[in-house]
C-alpha positions in Angstrom: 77.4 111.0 84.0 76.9 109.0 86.8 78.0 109.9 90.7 80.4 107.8 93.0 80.7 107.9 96.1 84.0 106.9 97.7 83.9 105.3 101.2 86.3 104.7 104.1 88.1 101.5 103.3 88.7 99.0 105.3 91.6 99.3 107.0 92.3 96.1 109.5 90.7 94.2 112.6 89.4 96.8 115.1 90.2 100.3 113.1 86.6 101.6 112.8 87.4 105.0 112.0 90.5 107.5 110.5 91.0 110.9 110.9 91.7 113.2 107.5 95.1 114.7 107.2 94.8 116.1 104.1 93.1 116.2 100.5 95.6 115.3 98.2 93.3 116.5 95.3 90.4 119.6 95.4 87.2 120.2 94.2 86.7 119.9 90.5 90.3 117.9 89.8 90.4 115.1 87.7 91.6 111.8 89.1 92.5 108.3 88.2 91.8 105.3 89.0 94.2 104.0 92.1 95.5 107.6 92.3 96.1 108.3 96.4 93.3 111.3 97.0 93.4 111.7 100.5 96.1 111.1 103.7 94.8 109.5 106.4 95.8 108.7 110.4 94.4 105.9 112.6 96.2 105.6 116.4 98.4 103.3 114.7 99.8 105.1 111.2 99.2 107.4 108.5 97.9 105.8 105.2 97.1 107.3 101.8 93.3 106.6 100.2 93.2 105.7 96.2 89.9 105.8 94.2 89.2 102.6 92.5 87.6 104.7 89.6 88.4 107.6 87.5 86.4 110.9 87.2 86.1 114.2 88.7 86.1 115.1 92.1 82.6 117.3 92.6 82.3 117.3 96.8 84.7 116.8 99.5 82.6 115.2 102.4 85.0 115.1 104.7 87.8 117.5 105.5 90.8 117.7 107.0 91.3 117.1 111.0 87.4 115.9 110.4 86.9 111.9 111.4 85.2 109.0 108.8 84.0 106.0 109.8 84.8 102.5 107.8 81.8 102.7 104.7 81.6 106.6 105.0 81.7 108.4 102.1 84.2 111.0 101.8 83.8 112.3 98.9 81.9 112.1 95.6 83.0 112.0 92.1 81.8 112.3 89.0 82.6 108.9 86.6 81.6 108.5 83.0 78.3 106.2 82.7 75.0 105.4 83.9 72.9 104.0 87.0 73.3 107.0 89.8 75.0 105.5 92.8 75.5 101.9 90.8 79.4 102.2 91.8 79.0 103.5 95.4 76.9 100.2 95.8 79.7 97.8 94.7 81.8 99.2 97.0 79.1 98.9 99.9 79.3 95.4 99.5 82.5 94.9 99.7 83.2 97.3 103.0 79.9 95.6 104.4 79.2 96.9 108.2 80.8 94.0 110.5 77.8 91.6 112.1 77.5 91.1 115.9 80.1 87.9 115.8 82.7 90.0 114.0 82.2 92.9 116.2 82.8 91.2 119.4 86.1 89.6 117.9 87.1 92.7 117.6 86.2 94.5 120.7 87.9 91.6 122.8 91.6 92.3 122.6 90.6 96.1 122.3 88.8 96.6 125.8 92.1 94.6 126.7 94.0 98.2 127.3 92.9 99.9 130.5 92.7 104.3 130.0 94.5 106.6 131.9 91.2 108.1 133.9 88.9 105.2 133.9 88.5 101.9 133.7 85.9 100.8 131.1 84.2 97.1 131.0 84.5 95.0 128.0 80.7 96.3 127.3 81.6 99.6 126.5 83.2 100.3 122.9 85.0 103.2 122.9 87.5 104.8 119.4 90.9 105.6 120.2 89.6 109.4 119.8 86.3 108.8 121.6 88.6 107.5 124.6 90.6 109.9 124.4 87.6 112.6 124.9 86.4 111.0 127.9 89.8 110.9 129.4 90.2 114.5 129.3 87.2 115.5 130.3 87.4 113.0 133.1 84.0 111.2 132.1 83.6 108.3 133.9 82.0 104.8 132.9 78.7 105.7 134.3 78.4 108.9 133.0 79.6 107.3 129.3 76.2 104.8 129.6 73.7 107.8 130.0 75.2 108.9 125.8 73.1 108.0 123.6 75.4 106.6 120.9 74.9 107.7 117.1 77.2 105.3 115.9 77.6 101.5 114.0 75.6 99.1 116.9 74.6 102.5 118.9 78.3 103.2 119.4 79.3 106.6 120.6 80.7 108.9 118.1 83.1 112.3 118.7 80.2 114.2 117.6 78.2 112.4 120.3 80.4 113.1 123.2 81.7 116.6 121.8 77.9 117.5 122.3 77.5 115.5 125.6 80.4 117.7 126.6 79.0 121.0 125.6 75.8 120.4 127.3 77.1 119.3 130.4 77.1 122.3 132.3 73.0 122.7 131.3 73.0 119.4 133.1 71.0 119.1 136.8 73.4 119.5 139.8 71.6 116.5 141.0 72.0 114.1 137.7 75.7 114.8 137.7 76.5 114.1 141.0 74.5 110.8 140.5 77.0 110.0 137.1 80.0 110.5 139.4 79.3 108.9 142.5 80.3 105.3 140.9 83.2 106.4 139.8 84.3 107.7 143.0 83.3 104.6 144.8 85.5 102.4 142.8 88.3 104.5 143.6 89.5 105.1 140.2 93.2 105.8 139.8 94.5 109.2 139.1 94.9 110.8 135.8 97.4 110.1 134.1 98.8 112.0 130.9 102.2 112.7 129.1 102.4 115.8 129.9 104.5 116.6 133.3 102.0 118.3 136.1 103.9 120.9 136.4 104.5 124.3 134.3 107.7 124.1 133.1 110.1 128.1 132.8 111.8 128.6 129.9 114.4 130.7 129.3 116.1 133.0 126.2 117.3 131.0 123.6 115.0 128.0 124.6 113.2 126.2 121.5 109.5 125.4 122.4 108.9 122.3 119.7 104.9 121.0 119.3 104.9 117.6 119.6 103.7 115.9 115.9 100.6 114.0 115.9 102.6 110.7 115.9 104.7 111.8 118.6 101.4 112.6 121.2 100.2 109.1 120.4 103.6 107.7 121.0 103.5 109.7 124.7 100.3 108.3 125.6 101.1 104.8 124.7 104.0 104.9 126.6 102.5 106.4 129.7 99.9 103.8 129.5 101.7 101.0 129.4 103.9 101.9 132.3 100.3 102.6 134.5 99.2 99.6 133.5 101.9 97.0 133.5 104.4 96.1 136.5 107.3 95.9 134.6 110.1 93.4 135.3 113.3 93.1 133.6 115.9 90.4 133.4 119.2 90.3 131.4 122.0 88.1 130.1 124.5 88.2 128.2 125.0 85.6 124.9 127.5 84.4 122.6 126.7 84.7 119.5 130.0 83.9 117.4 128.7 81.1 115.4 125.7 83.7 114.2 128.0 86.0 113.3 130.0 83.7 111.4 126.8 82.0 109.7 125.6 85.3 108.6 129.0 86.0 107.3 128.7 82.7 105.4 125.9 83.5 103.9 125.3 87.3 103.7 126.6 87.5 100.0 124.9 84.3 98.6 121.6 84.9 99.7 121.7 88.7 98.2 122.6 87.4 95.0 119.9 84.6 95.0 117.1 86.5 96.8 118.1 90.1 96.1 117.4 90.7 99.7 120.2 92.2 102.7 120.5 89.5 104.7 120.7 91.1 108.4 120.7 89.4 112.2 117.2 90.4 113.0 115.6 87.2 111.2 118.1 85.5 113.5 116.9 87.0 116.6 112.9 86.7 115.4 113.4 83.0 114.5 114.8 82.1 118.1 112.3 84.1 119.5 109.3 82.3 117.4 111.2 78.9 119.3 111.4 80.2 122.4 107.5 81.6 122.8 106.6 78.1 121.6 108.5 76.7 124.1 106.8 78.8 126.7 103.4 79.9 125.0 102.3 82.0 128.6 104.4 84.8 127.4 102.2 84.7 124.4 99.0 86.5 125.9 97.1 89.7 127.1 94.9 90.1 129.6 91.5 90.9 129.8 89.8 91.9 133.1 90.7 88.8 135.2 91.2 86.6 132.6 93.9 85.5 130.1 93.9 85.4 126.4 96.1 82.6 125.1 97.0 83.8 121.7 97.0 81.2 118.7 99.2 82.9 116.5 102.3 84.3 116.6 102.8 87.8 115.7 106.1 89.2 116.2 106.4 93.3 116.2 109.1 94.8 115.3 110.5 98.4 116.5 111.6 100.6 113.9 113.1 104.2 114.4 111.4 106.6 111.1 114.0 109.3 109.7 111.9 112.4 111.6 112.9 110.6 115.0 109.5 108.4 115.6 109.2 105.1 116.7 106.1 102.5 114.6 106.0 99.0 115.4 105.2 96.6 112.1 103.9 93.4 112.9 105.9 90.0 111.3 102.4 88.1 110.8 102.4 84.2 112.0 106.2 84.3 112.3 106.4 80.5 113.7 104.8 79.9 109.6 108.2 81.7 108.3 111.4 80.5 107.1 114.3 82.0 107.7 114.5 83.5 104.5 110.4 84.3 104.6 111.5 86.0 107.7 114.3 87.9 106.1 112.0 89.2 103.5 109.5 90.4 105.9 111.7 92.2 107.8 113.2 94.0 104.9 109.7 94.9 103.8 108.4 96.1 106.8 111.1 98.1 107.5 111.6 99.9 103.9 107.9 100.9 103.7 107.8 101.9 107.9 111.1 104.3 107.1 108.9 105.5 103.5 105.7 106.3 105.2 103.7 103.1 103.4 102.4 101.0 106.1 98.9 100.3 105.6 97.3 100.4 109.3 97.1 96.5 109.0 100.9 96.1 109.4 100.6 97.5 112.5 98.1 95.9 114.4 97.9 92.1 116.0 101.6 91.7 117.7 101.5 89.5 120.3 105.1 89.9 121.5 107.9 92.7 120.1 111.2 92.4 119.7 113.6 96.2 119.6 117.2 96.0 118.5 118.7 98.4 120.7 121.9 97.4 119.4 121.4 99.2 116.0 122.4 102.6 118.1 125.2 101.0 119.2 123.8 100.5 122.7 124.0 97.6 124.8 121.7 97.0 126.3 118.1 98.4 127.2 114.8 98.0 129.5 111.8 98.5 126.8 108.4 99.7 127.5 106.2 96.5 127.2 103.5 97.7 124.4 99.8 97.1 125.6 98.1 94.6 125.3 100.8 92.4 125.4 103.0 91.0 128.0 106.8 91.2 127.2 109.3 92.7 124.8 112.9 91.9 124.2 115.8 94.0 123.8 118.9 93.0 121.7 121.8 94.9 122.4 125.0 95.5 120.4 127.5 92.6 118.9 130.5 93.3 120.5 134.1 91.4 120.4 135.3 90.4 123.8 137.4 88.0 125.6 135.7 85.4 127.2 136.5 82.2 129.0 135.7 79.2 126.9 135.2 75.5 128.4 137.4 73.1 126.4 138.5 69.4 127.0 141.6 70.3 128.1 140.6 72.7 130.7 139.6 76.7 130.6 141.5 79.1 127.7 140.5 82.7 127.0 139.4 83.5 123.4 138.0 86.6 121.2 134.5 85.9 121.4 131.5 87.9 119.8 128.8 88.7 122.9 125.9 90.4 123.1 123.7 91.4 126.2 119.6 90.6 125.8 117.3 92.5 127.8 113.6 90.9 128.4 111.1 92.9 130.2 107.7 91.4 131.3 104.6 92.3 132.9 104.7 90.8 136.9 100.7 90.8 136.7 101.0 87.6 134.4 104.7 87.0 134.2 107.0 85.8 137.2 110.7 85.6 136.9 110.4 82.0 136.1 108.8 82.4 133.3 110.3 85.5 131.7 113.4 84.0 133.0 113.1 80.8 131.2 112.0 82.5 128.2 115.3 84.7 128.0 117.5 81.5 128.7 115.8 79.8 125.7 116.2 82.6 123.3 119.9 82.5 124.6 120.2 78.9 124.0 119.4 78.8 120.7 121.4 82.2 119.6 124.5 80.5 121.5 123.9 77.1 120.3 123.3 78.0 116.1 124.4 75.4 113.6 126.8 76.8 111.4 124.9 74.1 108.9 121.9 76.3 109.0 120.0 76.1 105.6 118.3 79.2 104.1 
């Protein structure tokens, strides 16, 4: 019998490490291979784990709430053949630790996001749950330098700063005040968290309701974004008959040829895609003082889960797409964000998002613009209205189907002109569709 170990996957561009949510299997059960073994959860979504081989599961090295890093092993099993750790080393190769070129890709659009507490320079690496340490223990950038970091590249790990943390009170008086005095000259901001200052009463009959892990992240994403970004919003409203009337057109056909639901948000993503390159400044992040132009276009998608949550797919190079390519990546995004089987890939790399407000029947809406980028765009609800129409022989009033679009931008980067402009082409091109449209 030979022993496997079975290693952290890779799991996209700049996702170095998953917490365990839990074992799916125990100790001593028999699995197969591509069986899901173990639930996982990056900052973005939860993921199952499958074993590429079959045998017996003899150790679990990792347990639940514990944290792996990409190439970790997390657990061993027990597979039928010869050669020790022959498998485990297979696997190594393929999950190979990143070089320095690959690493600094990555780190780029991360250090992009500013923290609540602290700003950190585009030196300093932090995880999602390393950051999140330092936040609330109020460590500062200075104080972060003096860890000695047990991680990939000398990178600090939570073990690293959990024992930093404990041993800070053993600390001189002297040394500590030395760590803080940067930060207090660079007049950091205050903290900032989701949780109101205040202690809030409650009274009988009240319902106190822990927030799921998905919903804290949520909160803390949401609070950061609106610290960060100056946020601008411009609206106007759009007549979309000859959409509706495509779609109506073509609904039924496409079903039966494609075997796909053929809805309006391809619609909305495809005059989008023209409109960002049309204006490709409201495709970017910022990074310090400077701008990142982004080559691709990478359209996110909001999407409300059945327990109430909010996850944000990610179209990949949308501009590439037809508008039946569109159609089926939007269907199968959606189906597998509402059945829990995102892989954290899907969620990562959107340069600009799009929410359809008007699935709730609202509207129209002012979205949070999700860090690091620098707009969103809300599509309100289709709605029959009179409206007076231009013709040749002067004004008439006529049943028209309108719709009010919402596009909030960051003012750092973003001045009305431009988010302006950007909202007037998206318009255009919704108000403007050829009723010839092929798909």
């Amino acid at each position: 019998m030979a022993e496997y170990k079975l290693l952290l996957p890779s799991m996209g561009e700049g996702v170095m490490e998953a917490t365990v949510i839990t074992w799916l299997f125990n100790e001593g059960d028999q699995v197969k291979e591509d069986d899901s073994v173990v639930e996982i959860a990056t900052d973005k979504v939860d993921s199952d784990v499958p074993t590429p081989v079959s045998g017996k599961i003899v150790k679990i090295l990792k347990q639940k709430d514990e944290v792996a890093k990409v190439g970790e092993a997390i657990a061993i099993l027990e597979i039928e053949g010869e050669g020790g750790n022959t498998a485990s080393e297979e696997v190594k190769t393929e999950t190979t630790t990143p070089d320095a070129a690959t690493i600094q890709a990555i780190e780029e659009p991360l250090n992009a996001t500013a923290t609540s507490h602290v700003e950190f320079s585009g030196d300093l690496y932090l995880s999602p749950l390393v950051k999140s340490i330092a936040q609330q223990e109020n460590i500062s950038e200075s104080e972060l330098k003096t860890i000695k970091g047990s991680g990939l590249e000398g990178r600090i790990t939570k073990e690293d700063i959990l024992a930093h943390v404990a041993n800070r009170g053993n600390q001189p008086q002297q040394a500590v005040q030395q760590q803080a005095a940067p930060a207090q000259a660079t007049a950091t901001p205050p903290a900032v968290t989701s949780a109101p200052a205040t202690t809030i009463s409650t009274a009988a009959g009240d319902e106190i309701i822990p927030m799921d892990r998905m919903r804290k992240i949520i909160a803390e994403n949401m609070v950061k974004a609106k610290h960060i970004a100056p946020h601008v919003t411009s609206f106007i409203e759009t007549d979309v008959t000859n959409v509706v009337k495509w779609r109506a057109k073509n609904k039924d056909m496409f079903e039966k040829r494609e075997g796909e639901k053929l809805t309006f948000m391809p619609i909305f993503v495809k005059a989008i895609v023209k409109a960002i390159q049309d204006f490709p400044m409201i495709n970017v992040s910022i990074n310090g003082d400077n701008i990142i132009k982004k080559k691709n276009i990478n359209i996110g998608m909001a999407t409300a889960l059945p327990d109430g949550n909010l996850i944000v797919p990610v179209i990949k190079n949308a501009d590439q797409l037809s508008l039946s390519g569109l159609a089926k990546a939007i269907n199968d995004l959606a189906y597998r964000a509402r059945n829990k089987k995102l892989r954290p890939e899907d969620t990562q790399g959107a340069t600009y998002t799009i929410s359809n407000v008007g699935s709730f029947g609202n509207l129209m809406g002012t979205p949070i613009i999700p860090q690091p980028q620098v707009a969103i765009m809300a599509i309100g609800a289709i709605v029959k209205k009179p409206a007076v129409l231009e013709t040749k022989d002067g004004d008439v009033i006529a049943i028209r189907q309108l719709m009010f679009m919402s596009h909030s931008y960051d003012h750092r980067v973003v001045d009305g002109s431009l988010g302006g402009m950007m909202l007037k082409h998206v318009h255009d091109y919704l108000q403007n569709w050829d009723l010839n449209t092929e798909i």
